[in-house]
N, C-alpha and C positions, 0 to 999 in steps of 0.2 A: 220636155224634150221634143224633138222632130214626130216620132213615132209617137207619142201622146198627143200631140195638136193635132193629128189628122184624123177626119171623122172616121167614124168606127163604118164599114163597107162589110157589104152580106159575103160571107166567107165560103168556099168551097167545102166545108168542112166539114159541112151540113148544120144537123141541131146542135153536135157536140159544143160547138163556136156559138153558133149564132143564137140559141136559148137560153145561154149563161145569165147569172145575174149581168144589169151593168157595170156593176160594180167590177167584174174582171178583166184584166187589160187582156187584149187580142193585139200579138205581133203579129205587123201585116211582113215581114219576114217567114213565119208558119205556115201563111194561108194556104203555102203550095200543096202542104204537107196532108195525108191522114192521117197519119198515125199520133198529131198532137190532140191530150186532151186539154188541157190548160198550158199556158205561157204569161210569163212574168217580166212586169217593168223593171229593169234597170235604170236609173238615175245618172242620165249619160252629164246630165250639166252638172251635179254635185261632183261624179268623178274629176269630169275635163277642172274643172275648178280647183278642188285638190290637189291633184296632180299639178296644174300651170303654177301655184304656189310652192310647191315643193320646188320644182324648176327653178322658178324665178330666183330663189332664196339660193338655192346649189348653185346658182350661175353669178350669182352680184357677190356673196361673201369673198373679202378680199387675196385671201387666200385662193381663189377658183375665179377669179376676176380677169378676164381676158376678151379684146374686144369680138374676136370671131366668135369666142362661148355666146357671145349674145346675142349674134348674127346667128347660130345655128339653131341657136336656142328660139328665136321667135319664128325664123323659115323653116323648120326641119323640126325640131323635138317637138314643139308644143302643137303644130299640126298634125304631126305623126299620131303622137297620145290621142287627140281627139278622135282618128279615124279607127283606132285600136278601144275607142273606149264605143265609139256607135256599132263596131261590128260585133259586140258580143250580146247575144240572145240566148233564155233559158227558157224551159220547158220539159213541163212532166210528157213523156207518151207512155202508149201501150208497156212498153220494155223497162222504162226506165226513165232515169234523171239525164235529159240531155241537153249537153252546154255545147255553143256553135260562137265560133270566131271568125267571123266570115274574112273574105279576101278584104286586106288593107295595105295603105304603101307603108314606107321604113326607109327609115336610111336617110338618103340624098333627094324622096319621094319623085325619084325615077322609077319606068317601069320594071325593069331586070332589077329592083330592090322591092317590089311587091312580098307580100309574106300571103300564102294562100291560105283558103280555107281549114278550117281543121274543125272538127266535130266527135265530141265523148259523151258515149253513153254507160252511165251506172247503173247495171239491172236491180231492182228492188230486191232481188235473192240476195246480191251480193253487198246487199247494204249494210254496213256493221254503226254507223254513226250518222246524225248529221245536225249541226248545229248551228246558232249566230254568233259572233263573236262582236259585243258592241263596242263603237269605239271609245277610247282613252288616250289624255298621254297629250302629249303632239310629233312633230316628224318635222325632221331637219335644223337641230341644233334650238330646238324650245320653239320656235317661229309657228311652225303652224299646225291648228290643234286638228287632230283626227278627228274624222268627222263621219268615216265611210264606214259601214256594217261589214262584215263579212261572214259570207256562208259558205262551212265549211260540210265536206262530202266524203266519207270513207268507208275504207272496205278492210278486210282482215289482212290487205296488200300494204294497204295504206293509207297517206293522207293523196285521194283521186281529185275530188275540185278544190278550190278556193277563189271563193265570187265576190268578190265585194259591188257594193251599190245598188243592192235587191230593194227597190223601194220600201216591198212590205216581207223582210226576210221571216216574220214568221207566222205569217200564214203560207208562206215555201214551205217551211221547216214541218207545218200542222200538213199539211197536204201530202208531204213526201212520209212520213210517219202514218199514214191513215190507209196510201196506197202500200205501205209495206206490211201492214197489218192485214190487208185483202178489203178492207171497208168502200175503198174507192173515194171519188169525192163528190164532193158535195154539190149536185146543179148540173152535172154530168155522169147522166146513166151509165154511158158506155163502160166508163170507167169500173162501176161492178162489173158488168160483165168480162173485161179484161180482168180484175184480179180475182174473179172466180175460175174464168180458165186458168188461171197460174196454179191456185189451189188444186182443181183437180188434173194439173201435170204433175204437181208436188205429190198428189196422193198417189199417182199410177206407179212411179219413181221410187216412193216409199217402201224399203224392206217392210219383208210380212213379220210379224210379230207370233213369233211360234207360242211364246208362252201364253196368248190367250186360249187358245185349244188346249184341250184337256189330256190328249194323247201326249203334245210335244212338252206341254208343262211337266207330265210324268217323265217321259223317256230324255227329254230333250232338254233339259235344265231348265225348265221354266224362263222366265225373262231373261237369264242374264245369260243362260247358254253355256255355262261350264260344268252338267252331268252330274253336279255333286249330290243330288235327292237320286238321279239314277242308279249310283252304285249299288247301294245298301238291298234295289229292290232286284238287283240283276244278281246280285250273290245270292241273296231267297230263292230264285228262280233255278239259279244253276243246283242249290242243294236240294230242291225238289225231282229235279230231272236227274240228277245221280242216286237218288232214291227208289225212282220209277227204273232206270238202269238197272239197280240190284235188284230188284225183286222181278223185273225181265228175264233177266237172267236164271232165277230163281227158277222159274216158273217153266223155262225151257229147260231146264237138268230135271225138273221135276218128269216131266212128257216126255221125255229120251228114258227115262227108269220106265216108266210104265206101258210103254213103248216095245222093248226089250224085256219087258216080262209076258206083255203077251204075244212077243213072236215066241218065245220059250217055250209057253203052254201048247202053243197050236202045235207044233214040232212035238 
């Protein structure tokens, strides 16, 4: 691809970037960025390829065979697809899994059919899935076999990404799994200490757990917090204190007699 041929340039990024093994690709799309710790190649020629297949096959069957479909289809669709398949970049940061569709044309690739930027980020808290999906099958009436991976991204909302063409979807998948764990990754420090501060947000956050203490474990139902070891000792308690009541009492009729016997004497 365009973004893989060109040589690798000292990144504003600092170490996070530039210390990596070489082994990891740097979009020079992120470079602008802090907040990226790693960024991952897409396979923009496998897509564009795919995709102008599918095309080509929905546009020639005779059934959809029509001379402007083929005009529009090599000035308009299949350049369109190219520009929609180079402007999408991914990238773990600080926060989360973020997928960026930069600005691309559409349409009649005029400018008033421009489609703007757009940018999702999935926090690691909120991450309930994520997976590859490899391909099978083929697409568009048997003609041409799937070829393209897809990594899939969810939350307890729902299905949030689906990426297809991660060059290497699972070392995504190992990475995104490691930061959701708090381990961070690997060859980039920063990245501990990013999901160490998450940890101790998560623990400041965290209800207090009464039933470790000994007082709320008694009074306070231990872990689960429904009273039920408290009653049995709060009835003990009240038929002590109605004990100590009667013999109060007791004890005050006693001193009123004795009381009254020796104003009786002194008189």
């Amino acid at each position: 691809s365009r973004a893989a041929a060109e040589p690798r340039r000292p990144s504003p990024l600092g170490s996070r970037m530039t210390d990596a093994p070489p082994s990891y690709y740097v979009d020079p799309y992120f470079q602008e960025s802090d907040q990226i710790l790693r960024s991952y190649e897409i396979d923009y020629d496998k897509i564009t390829k795919f995709n102008s297949e599918v095309l080509w096959w929905g546009v020639c069957c005779p059934p959809c065979f029509f001379p402007c479909n083929v005009v529009t289809t090599a000035f308009c669709a299949i350049p369109n697809m190219q520009d929609r398949a180079r402007a999408t970049h991914l990238a773990i940061t600080r926060d989360g899994i973020r997928y960026v569709v930069d600005k691309h044309p559409s349409g009649c690739r005029f400018t008033m059919c421009d489609i703007g930027r757009t940018s999702k980020t999935v926090p690691f808290d909120k991450l309930t899935d994520c997976d590859v999906q490899e391909p099978a099958g083929t697409a568009c009436c048997c003609c041409v076999p799937n070829v393209l991976t897809t990594v899939t991204v969810d939350t307890a909302s729902g299905r949030e990404m689906s990426i297809q063409g991660v060059k290497d979807p699972f070392a995504f998948k190992q990475d995104v799994w490691a930061m959701k764990r708090g381990d961070g990754l690997a060859g980039v420090p920063e990245s501990i200490v990013a999901t160490s501060m998450t940890r101790v947000e998560k623990d400041s956050k965290a209800p207090v757990d009464r039933g470790s203490s000994s007082w709320f474990g008694a009074f306070g139902g231990g872990g689960a917090g429904d009273g039920s070891e408290a009653v049995p000792l709060l009835r003990e308690q009240n038929v002590k204190l109605d004990k100590q009541a009667e013999l109060l009492s007791q004890a005050v009729a006693y001193l009123k007699v004795i009381a009254n016997h020796q104003q009786s004497t002194t008189t």
